[in-house]
C-alpha angles and dihedrals in degrees: 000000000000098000095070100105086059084057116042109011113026109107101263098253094054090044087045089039089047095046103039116036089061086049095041085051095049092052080047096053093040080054101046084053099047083052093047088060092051085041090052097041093051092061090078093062093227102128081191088062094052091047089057099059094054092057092053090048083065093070100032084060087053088062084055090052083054099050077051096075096064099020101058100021098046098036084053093055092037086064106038084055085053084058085051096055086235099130109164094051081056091056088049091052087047095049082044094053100052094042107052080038093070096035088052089041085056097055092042078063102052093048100045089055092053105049084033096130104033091048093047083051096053093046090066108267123149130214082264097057105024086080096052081036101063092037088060089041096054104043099047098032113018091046110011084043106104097041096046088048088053093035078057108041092037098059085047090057094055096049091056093047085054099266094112083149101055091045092057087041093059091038088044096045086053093047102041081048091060090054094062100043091047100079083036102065091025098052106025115014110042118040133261109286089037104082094113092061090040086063092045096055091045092059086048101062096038087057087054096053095042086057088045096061091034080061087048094050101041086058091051099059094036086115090041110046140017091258110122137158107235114233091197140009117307130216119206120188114272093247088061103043081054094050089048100054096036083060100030096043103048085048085054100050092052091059087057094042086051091047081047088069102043086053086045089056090035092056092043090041095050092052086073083060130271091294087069086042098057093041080054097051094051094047094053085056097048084049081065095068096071088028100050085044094046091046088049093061095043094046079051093048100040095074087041091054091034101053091045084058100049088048092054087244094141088160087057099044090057092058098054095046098051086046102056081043093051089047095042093051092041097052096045101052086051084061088047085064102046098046088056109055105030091037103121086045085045097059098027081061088073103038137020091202096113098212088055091046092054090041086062115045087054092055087052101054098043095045095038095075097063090054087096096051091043086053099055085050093051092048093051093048083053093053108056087040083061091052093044097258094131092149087054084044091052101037084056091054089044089054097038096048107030105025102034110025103032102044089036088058089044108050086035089053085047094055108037100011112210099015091044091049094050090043097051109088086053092063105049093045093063087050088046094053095050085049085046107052088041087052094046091042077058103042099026123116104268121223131182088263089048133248128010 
């Protein structure tokens, strides 16, 4: 494979460069478009309407969690076998992973459009925000579902296969995409009252364009990589199904676990009325900005360290991992920072509506200071997912989500009501970082000089 120098040769911070910036400035641009449909959506001034979105938001991540399974998972495995010099096992995982990603995208379908409205409502939303809800529901994920799970497993294939470029050229080409059709649907082809389904049928077609030029591409690099669109079923030994989901499952579940506790806030959030809601909702986006860039990095970093590790480079592997750490930190103190202190200008910056305003930039300040900790978590879970721990990975995710965060934003809500829900999460992720560094000491790759 011609990647190989990236892998095994390139000085640390290039390969890392090289991997990771493409990948930093995909997460960027999903963000930017998932902002530009709050952004859009708060022109209109109806703080139902952008709580609506956020709810919807809830069921469109779980078909990221989805796309999780064999894109992290499967593109994991496809690279340590690469290590490994077993090439055409790694061009069966590949064929597998696309194929049972769009079966199991298709059922997602299905299910989502028949418990539509009971799930919307358990997920917190009122008789104000279930009809914009389901709009948004219907357009990205009933309909929009299969595409955007393949737009986001394929992408994840060819990073791990060294074409970190053309997969943030294909996320970037959908979202920016987005951008452009929402005014478009909102503002001039659907009538007024109908903006929420205006963005959702902007992220649709944008999915469907993203997975367009992901089937182009993997054409394209058919001779060069290991990359192929199965035509039938494909088996994979059992050593290596059992591989894909010990590593994809537990990454899936950790996207639901983290939608768990967005529904968790939404529901509690929703219980000081639908202005709270809708703050809520804008400051979860702006968290994406460290998180999609820290999960840039780490998403970079994961087929460098993997490889390596398939390959038996331990040295190698330490450098990348205390780079990525040292980036990550860095970048999300600097939005700390930031948060803190342009927070009213920040969220202002999405609605005029006053009391939303003021909702918000209270939630910001409160929630900004646990994005370092988070950080350090997310780069550990990596990590092991990169080194084929999925079970630590996942056990990590179980304690972080439903022992720490959901209890801790229960029994502090209880207590002190609104401050102890909007200082919650900055509380269990400093628990969760001091769990998370004693549980990698005892799982990570051991050297001569010690841990990496």
């Amino acid at each position: 494979m011609e990647k190989n120098e990236l892998f095994e040769r390139m000085r640390p911070g290039k390969a890392l460069a090289i991997m990771a910036l493409p990948t930093v400035a995909s997460q960027l641009i999903i963000l930017i478009y998932n902002l530009a449909d709050t952004w859009f959506i708060g022109r209109t001034n109806n703080s139902y309407m952008i709580a609506a979105s956020s709810l919807g938001l809830s069921i469109y991540l779980a078909a990221t969690a989805l796309s999780n399974v064999f894109g992290v998972g499967g593109g994991s495995l496809m690279v340590r076998l690469l290590g490994h010099k077993e090439e055409d096992d790694a061009r069966k995982v590949a064929a597998y992973s696309v194929g049972m990603a769009t079966i199991s995208g298709v059922v997602f379908c299905i299910l989502v459009l028949i418990f539509l409205e009971p799930l919307l409502k358990l997920l917190g939303a009122s008789d104000n925000t279930l009809p914009y809800a389901k709009e948004y529901v219907f357009a990205t994920t009933v309909l929009g579902g299969v595409p955007t799970i393949l737009s986001m497993c394929m992408p994840q294939l060819l990073r791990n296969s060294g074409y970190a470029k053309e997969a943030g050229i294909g996320v970037g080409l959908g979202s920016l995409l987005n951008v452009v059709l929402d005014p478009l649907f909102m503002f001039v082809i659907l009538p007024e009252g109908k903006e929420v389904l205006g963005a959702g049928i902007a992220t649709m077609l944008s999915s469907i364009c993203s997975f367009v030029y992901f089937i182009v591409i993997f054409r394209k690099l058919k001779d060069k990589t290991v990359l192929v669109l199965p035509r039938k079923p494909v088996r994979i030994r059992k050593d290596h199904l059992k591989s894909l989901y010990m590593v994809g499952v537990p990454a899936a579940i950790s996207i639901f676990l983290f939608d768990l506790v967005t529904i968790v806030f939404n529901k509690l959030t929703a219980d000081y009325g639908d202005i709270p809601l809708a703050g809520m909702g804008i400051v979860l986006k702006l968290e994406r900005i460290p998180i999609n860039t820290g999960l840039g990095v780490c998403l970079g970093m994961v087929p460098l360290i993997a490889y390596n590790y398939g390959a038996g480079n331990v040295e190698r592997m330490k450098k990348f991992f205390s780079l990525a750490r040292t980036v990550i930190l860095a970048f999300s103190v600097l939005c700390v920072a930031l948060f803190w202190i342009f927070a009213d200008p920040i969220v202002g910056a999405f609605i005029k509506e006053e009391a939303t305003v003021a909702s918000g930039v209270e939630i910001l300040q409160a929630r900004c200071f646990s994005l370092p900790f988070m950080m350090i978590g997310y780069h550990i879970v990596n990590y092991m997912n990169a080194v084929d721990k999925g079970v630590v990975s996942f056990i990590l995710a179980i304690i972080r989500h439903v022992v720490l965060i959901i209890p801790i934003t229960l029994i502090m809500n209880a207590i002190w009501g609104w401050q102890g829900l909007i200082w919650s999460q900055l509380v269990a992720d400093v628990l969760n970082v001091a769990v998370s560094v004693i549980i990698y000491k005892k799982n990570s790759v051991k050297m001569n000089t010690g841990n990496i």
